[in-house]
C-alpha positions in Angstrom: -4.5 -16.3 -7.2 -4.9 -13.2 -8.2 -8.3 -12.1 -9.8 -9.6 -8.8 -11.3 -12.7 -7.2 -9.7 -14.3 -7.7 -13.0 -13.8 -11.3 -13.5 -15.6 -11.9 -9.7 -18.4 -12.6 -11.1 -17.7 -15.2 -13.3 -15.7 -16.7 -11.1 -18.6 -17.0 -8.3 -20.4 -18.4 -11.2 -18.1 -21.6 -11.1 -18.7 -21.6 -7.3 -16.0 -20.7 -4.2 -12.9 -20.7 -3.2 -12.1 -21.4 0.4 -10.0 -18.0 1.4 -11.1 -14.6 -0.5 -8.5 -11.1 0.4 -10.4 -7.7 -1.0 -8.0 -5.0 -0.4 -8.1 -1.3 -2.0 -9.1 2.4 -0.9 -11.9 2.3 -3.6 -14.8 1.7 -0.3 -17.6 1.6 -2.4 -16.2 -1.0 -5.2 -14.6 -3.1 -2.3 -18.0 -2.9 -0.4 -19.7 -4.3 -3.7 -16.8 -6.9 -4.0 -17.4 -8.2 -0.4 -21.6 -8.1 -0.8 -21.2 -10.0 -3.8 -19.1 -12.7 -2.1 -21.2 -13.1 1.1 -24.5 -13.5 -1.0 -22.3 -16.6 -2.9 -21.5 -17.9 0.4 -25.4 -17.7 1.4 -26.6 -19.3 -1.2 -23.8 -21.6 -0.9 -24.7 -23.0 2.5 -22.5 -20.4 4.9 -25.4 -19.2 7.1 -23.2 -18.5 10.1 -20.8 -14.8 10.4 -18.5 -14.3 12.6 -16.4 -10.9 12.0 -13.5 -10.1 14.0 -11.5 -6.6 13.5 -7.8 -6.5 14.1 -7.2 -3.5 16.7 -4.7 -2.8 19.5 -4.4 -6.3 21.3 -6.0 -8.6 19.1 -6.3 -11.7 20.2 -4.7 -14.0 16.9 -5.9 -17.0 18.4 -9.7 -16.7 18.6 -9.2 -15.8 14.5 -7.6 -19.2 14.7 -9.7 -21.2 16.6 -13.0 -19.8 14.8 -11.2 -20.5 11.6 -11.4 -24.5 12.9 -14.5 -25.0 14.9 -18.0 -25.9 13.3 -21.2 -23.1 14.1 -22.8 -24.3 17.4 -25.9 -25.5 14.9 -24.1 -26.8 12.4 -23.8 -24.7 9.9 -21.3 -23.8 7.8 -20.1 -20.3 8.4 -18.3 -17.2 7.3 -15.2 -16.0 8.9 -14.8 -12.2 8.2 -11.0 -10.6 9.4 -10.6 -6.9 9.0 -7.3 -5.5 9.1 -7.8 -1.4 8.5 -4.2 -0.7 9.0 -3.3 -3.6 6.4 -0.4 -4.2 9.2 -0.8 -7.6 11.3 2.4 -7.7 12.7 4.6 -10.4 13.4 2.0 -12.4 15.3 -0.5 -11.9 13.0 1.9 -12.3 10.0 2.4 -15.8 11.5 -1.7 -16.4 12.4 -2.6 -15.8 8.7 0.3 -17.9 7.3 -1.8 -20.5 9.5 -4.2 -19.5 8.4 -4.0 -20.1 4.9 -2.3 -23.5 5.4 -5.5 -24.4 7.9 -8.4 -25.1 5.2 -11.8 -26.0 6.4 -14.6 -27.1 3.9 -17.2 -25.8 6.8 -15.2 -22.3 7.0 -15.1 -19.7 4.5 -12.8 -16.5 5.3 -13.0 -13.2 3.6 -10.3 -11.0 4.7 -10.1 -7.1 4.2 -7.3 -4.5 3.8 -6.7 -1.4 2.6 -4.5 -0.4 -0.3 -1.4 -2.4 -0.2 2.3 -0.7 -1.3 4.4 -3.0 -3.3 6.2 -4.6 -0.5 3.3 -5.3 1.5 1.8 -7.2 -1.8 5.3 -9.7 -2.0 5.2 -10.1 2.2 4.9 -14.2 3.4 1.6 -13.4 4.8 0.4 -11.9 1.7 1.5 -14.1 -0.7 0.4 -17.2 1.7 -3.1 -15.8 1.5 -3.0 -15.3 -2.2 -1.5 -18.7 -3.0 -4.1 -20.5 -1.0 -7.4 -18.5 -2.3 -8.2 -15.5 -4.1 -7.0 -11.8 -4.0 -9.0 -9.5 -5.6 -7.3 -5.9 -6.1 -9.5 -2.7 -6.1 -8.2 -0.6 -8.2 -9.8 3.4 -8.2 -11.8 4.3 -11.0 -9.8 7.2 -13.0 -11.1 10.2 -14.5 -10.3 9.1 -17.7 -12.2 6.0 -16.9 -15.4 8.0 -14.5 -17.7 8.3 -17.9 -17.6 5.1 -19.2 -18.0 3.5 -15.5 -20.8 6.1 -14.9 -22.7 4.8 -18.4 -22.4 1.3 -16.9 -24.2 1.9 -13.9 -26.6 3.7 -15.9 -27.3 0.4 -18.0 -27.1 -1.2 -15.1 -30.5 0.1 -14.1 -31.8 0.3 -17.6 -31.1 3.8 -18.9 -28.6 5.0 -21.1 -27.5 8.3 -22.4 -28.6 9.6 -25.3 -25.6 8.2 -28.5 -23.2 10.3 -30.0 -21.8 13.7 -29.0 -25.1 14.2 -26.7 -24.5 11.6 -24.7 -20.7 11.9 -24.2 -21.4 15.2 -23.2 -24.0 14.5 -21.1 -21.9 11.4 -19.3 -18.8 14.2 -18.9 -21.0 16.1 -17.4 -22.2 14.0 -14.7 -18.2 13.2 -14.5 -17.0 16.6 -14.0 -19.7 16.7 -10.8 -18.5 13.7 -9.1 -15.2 13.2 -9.5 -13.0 11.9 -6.8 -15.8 10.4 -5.0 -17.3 7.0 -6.2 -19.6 6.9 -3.5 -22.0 10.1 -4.3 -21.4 9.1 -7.9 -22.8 5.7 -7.2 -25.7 7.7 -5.2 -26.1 10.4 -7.9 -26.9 7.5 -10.4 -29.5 5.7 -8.1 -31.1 9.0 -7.7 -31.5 9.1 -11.8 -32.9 5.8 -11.7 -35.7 6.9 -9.2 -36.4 10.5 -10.6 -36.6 8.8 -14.1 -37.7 6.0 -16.0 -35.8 3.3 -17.8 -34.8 4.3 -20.9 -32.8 7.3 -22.4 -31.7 10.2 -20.3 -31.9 13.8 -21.6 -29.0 15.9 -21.4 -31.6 18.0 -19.5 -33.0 15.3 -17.4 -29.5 14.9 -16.0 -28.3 18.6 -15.6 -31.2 19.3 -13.6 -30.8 16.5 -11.4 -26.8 15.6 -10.6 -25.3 17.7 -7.7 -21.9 18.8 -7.9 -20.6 16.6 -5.3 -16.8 16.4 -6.5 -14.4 16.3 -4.0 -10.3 16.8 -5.3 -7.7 15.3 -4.2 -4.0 17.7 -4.7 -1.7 14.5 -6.4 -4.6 14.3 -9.0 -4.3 17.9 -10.3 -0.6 17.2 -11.4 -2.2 14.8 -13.5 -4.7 17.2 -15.0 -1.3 19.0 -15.2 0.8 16.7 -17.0 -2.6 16.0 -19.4 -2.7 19.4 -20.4 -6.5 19.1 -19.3 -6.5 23.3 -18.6 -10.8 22.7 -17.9 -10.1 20.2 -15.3 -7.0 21.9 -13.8 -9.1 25.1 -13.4 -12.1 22.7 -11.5 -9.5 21.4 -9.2 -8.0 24.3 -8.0 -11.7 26.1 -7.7 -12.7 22.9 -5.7 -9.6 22.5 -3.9 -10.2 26.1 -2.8 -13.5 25.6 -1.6 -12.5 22.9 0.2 -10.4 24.6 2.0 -6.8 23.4 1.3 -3.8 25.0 2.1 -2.0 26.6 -0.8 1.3 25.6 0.8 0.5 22.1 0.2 -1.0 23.0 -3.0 2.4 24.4 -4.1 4.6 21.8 -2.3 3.0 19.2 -4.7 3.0 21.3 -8.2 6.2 21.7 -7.6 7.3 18.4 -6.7 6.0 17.4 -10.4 7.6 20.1 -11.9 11.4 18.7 -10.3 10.2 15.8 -11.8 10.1 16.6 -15.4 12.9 18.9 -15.2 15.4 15.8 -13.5 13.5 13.5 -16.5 14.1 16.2 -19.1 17.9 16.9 -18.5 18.0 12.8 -18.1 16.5 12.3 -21.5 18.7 14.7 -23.0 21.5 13.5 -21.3 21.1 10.2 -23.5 19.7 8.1 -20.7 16.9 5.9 -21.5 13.2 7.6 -20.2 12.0 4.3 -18.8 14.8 4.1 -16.2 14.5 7.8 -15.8 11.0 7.1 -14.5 12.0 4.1 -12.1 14.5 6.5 -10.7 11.9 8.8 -10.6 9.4 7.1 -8.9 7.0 7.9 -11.9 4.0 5.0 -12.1 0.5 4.7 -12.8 -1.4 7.4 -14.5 1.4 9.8 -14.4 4.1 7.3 -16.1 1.2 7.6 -19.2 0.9 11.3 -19.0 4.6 12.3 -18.3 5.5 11.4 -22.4 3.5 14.2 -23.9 4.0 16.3 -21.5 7.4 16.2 -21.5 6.9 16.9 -25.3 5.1 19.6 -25.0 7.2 21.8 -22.2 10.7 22.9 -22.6 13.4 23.0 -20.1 13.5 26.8 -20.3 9.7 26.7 -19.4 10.2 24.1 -16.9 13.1 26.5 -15.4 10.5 29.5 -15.3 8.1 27.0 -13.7 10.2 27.1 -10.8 10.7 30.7 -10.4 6.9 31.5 -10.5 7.2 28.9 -7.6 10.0 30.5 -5.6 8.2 33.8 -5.9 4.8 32.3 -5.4 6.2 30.6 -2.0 6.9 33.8 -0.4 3.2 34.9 -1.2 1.8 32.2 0.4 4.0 32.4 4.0 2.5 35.8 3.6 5.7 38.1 2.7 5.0 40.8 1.1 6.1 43.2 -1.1 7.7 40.4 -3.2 5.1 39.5 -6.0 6.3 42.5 -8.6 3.0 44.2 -8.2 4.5 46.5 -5.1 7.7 47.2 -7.7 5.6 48.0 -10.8 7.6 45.0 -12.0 5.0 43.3 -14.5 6.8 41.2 -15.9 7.9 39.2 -12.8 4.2 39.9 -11.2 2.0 37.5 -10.0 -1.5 37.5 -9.2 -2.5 39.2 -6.1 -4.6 36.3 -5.2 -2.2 33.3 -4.4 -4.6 30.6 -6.2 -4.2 32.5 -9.7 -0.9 32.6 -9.4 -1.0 28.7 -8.5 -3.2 28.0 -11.3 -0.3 30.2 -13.4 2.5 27.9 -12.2 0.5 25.0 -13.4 -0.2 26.4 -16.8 3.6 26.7 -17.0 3.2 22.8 -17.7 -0.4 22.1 -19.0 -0.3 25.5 -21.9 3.0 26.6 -22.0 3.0 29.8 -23.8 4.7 29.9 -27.3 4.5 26.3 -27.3 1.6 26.4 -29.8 -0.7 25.2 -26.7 -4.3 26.0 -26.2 -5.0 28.8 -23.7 -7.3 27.8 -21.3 -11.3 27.6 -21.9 -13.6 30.4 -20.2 -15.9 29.1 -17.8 -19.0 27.5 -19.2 -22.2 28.0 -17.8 -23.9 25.1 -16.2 -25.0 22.5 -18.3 -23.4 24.1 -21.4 -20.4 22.4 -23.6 -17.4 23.5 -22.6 -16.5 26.6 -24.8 -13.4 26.8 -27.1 -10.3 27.5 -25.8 -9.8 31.3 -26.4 -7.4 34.3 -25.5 -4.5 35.1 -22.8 -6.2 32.5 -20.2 -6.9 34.9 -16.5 -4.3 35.0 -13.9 -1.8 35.7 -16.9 0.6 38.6 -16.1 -0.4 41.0 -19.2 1.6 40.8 -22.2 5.1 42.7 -22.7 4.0 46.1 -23.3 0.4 45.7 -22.2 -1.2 47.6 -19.3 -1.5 45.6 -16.2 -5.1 44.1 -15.2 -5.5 41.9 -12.7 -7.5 38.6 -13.4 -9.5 35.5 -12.6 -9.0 31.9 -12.8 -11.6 30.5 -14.8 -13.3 26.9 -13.6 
């Protein structure tokens, strides 16, 4: 059966199943999920571990005959199978699917994979395994989900934050500083725990203590795209930057999202239904949420311009020159000079559009401030029609 990570622990309260399959890209949550098991078989008796990890030539059949035999003490034991690739094979398709008919009171098996694509999920193996124990998906913790997760932890190890707008600053803070990597989240939280006592944390308490250790990942910013989060988009790009990623790829996927709405748009107004749009699409998951409003909130013409600034801004990143409107006095069809304002232009094209009534983005707070209200022409902005030309930032 299938099982939420949440509901594990009630269901090791009710005692185990023979066969447990963890599988997601979420390391430190899957970790968890597999500790938490292997303490339950402990205590249940399962003394014995043997782990095996499927490689290049891996031998099916001492899975299978370890799956079968008693410990050489007698104790019951723990079979581990690791499958990083989260592809057996045929021969190890056809080992598990023994597998999971094989059950053997003295034998526990936890077997782990990584994230799973849909057709992986229905496969025979798969669904033998499932069928016969319990799966237990790992789902990622989204942004919109980090603060809420982070005050749990928190409360976890008796703290808190402080109520109201305090805290839920003080929780997006410690959000905006870790994002994208659960693991130095999880580590930035014990580190409160030590520097501090139980009880609540001060705004203060936690600026001073929480590293920035966010680490971005390019298919997330077109979702701070499509949310019209301008803050967040701004923090990507700056991180992105700093980690070195190539604006190519940068541009490659901003503009993949931007096809996107434009083929959904014309769809739409076409008179064919959105949600088959999206299918068509290949539009799930956070973005099938966030594509609604911003679909809403972008035009076609917009959309349109969205991928001129990109044909333009493609150029400057293969290094052509000449070509941005600068070297023509052409300010109307400039971009930038640097190639990351002009990227972060392209994506305001879809997160602010400009005579859509959106906000413009937010100037850069200082640290540990609340974010400022969104004000003026936001940097990178080719001036106004009529203005004189001045060269900006990106803010973060």
């Amino acid at each position: 059966m299938q099982l939420r990570l949440d509901a594990l622990e009630p269901h090791l309260a009710k005692g185990l199943t023979g066969l447990y399959v963890v599988y997601g890209d979420e390391h430190l949550l899957a970790q968890e999920a597999c500790d938490r098991i292997r303490a339950a078989a402990r205590d249940a008796g399962f003394t014995d571990r043997s782990v095996f990890t499927v490689e290049r030539g891996f031998d099916w059949s001492t899975l299978l005959g370890a799956s079968q035999s008693m410990s050489l003490f007698g104790d019951r034991q723990l079979v581990e199978l690791r499958i990083p690739t989260g592809k057996p094979g045929k021969e190890g398709a056809d080992a598990l699917k023994t597998l999971a008919a094989a059950a053997n009171p003295d034998v526990l098996t936890l077997v782990t994979l990584p994230r799973l694509d849909a057709a992986t999920q229905k496969s025979a193996w798969f669904s033998a395994l499932a069928d016969a124990g319990v799966a237990l998906k790992v789902d990622p913790v989204e942004r919109a989900q980090l603060p809420n997760w982070i005050g749990q932890r928190l409360a976890q190890q008796g703290q808190r934050v402080a109520p109201g707008d305090d805290g839920r600053r003080a929780l997006q803070f410690i959000a905006e500083r870790v994002e994208g990597n659960l693991l130095a989240a999880h580590q930035e939280i014990q580190k409160l725990g030590l520097l501090y006592p139980q009880g609540v944390l001060s705004f203060e308490q936690i600026h001073d203590a929480v590293l920035n250790v966010a680490r971005y990942d390019v298919f997330k910013l077109n979702e701070a795209m499509l949310a019209g989060d301008v803050g967040r988009l701004a923090r990507m790009l700056d991180g992105l930057r700093g980690e070195g990623e190539a604006t190519v790829l940068v541009l490659w996927a901003l503009v993949e999202e931007v096809r996107t709405l434009l083929r959904v748009k014309r769809g739409v107004a076409a008179g064919k239904p959105l949600a088959m749009l999206l299918r068509e699409n290949r539009v799930w998951g956070p973005r099938e949420r966030l594509i609604g409003p911003a679909l809403s909130r972008v035009s076609e013409g917009a959309l349109e311009q969205a991928l001129a600034i990109a044909a333009r801004l493609d150029r400057q990143v293969k290094g052509l020159t000449g070509l941005s409107g600068h070297a023509r006095g052409d300010w109307r069809n400039a971009l930038p000079p640097d190639a990351w304002d002009g990227l972060f232009e392209l994506a305001m094209t879809v997160a602010a559009p400009r005579g859509a009534g959106a906000a413009a983005a937010p100037a850069r707070p200082s640290r540990g401030a609340a974010p400022a209200a969104p004000a003026g022409r936001p940097a990178g902005y080719p001036p106004p029609r009529g203005a004189a030309p001045a060269p900006g930032r990106r803010p973060g």
